[in-house]
C-alpha positions as CSV (number, residue, x, y, z in Angstrom):
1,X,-17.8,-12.0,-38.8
2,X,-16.1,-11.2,-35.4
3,X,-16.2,-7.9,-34.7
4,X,-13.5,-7.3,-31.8
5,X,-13.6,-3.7,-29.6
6,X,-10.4,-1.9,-28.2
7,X,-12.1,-2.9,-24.8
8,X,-12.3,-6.6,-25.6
9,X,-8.5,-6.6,-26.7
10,X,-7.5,-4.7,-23.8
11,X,-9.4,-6.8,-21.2
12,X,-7.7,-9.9,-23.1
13,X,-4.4,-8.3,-23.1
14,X,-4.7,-7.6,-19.0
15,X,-5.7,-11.2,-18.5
16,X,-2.9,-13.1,-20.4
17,X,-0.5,-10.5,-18.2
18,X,-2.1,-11.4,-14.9
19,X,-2.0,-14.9,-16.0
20,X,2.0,-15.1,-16.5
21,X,2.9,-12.8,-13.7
22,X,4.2,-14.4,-10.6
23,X,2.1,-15.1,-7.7
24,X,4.1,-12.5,-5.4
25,X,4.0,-9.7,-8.1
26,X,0.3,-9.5,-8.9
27,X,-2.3,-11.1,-7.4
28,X,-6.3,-11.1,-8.1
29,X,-8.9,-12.6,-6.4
30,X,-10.1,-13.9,-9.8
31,X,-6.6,-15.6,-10.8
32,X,-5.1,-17.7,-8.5
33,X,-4.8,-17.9,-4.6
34,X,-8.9,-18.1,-4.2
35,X,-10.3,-21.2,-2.7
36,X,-13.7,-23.2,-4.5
37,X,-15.3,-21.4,-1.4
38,X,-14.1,-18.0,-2.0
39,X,-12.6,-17.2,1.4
40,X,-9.4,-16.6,3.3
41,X,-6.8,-19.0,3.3
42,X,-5.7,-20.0,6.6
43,X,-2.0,-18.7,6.7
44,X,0.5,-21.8,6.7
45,X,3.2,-19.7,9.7
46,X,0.4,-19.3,12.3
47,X,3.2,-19.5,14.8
48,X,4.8,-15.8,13.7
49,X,3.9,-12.7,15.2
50,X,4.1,-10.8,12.0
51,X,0.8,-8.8,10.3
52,X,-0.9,-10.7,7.1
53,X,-3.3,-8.6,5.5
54,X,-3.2,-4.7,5.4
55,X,-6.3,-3.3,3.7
56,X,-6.6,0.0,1.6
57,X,-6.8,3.4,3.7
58,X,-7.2,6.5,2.0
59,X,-4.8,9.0,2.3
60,X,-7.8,11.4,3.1
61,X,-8.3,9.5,6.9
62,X,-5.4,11.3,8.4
63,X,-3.3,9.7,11.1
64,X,-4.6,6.6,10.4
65,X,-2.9,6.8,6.6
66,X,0.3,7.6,8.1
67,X,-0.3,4.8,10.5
68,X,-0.9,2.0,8.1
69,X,2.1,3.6,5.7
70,X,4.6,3.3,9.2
71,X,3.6,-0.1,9.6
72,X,4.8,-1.1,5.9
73,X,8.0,1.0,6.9
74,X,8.8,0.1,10.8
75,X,10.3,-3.4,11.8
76,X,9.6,-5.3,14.8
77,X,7.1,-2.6,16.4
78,X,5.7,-3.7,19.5
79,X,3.5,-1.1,20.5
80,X,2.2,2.5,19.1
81,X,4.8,4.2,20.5
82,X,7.4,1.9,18.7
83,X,5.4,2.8,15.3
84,X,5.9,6.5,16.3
85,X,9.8,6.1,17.5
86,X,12.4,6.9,14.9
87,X,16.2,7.2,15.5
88,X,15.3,7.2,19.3
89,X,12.9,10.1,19.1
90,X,9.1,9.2,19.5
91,X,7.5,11.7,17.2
92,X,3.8,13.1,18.2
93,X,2.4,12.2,15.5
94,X,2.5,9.4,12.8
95,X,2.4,11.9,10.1
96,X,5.7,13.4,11.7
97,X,7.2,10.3,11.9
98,X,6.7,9.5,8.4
99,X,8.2,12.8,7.3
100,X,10.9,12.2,9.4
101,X,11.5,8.5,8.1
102,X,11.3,10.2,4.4
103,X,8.4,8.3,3.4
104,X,5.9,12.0,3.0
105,X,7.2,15.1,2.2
106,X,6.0,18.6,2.3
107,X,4.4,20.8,-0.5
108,X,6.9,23.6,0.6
109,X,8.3,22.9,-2.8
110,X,5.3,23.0,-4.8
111,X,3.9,26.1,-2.9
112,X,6.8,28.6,-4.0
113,X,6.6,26.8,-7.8
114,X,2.9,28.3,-8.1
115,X,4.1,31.2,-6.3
116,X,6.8,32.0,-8.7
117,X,4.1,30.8,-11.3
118,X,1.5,33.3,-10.6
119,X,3.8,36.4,-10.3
């Protein structure tokens, strides 16, 4: 007799999805897009001056958060400065910028909810 556990169905379940996603939509090192030698593929447009790979920052490193979420934003940045420029005004910092841009915004909100809350 086969005894199956919710975490055996569900790891099942995860893999048939990865599986039939497309190639853009999900991708896992273990499904797909790995070499036999488990490294890097070599990009096929070498010739473009565009960026590749971004990898994971947590929001807990500051400006360089803000930095990384700019470049996902910003195109055809040449420079820091360019990261930091938005509608002709460079901002001091990258966190500025992306409040500016609308990416971040403030906890004003939240702040005067708990306030209200508590009283």
């Amino acid at each position: 007799m086969v005894v199956f556990t919710l975490s055996t169905i569900i790891l099942v379940v995860v893999i048939l999805y990865i599986k039939s996603s497309t190639p853009g939509r999900f991708r896992h090192p273990w499904f797909g897009g790995v070499t036999p030698s488990k490294s890097w593929d070599r990009r096929a447009h070498v010739s473009s001056n565009m960026v590749g790979r971004l990898v994971f920052v947590h929001p807990s490193s500051g400006e360089l958060f803000y930095f990384r979420l700019l470049l996902c934003h910003q195109k055809g940045c040449t420079s820091f400065e360019d990261v930091r420029t938005i509608s002709g005004y460079v901002h001091p910092t990258y966190r500025s910028a992306c409040n500016a841009l609308g990416i971040i915004r403030d906890d004003i909100e939240w702040l005067a909810a708990f306030n209200d809350a508590s009283t």
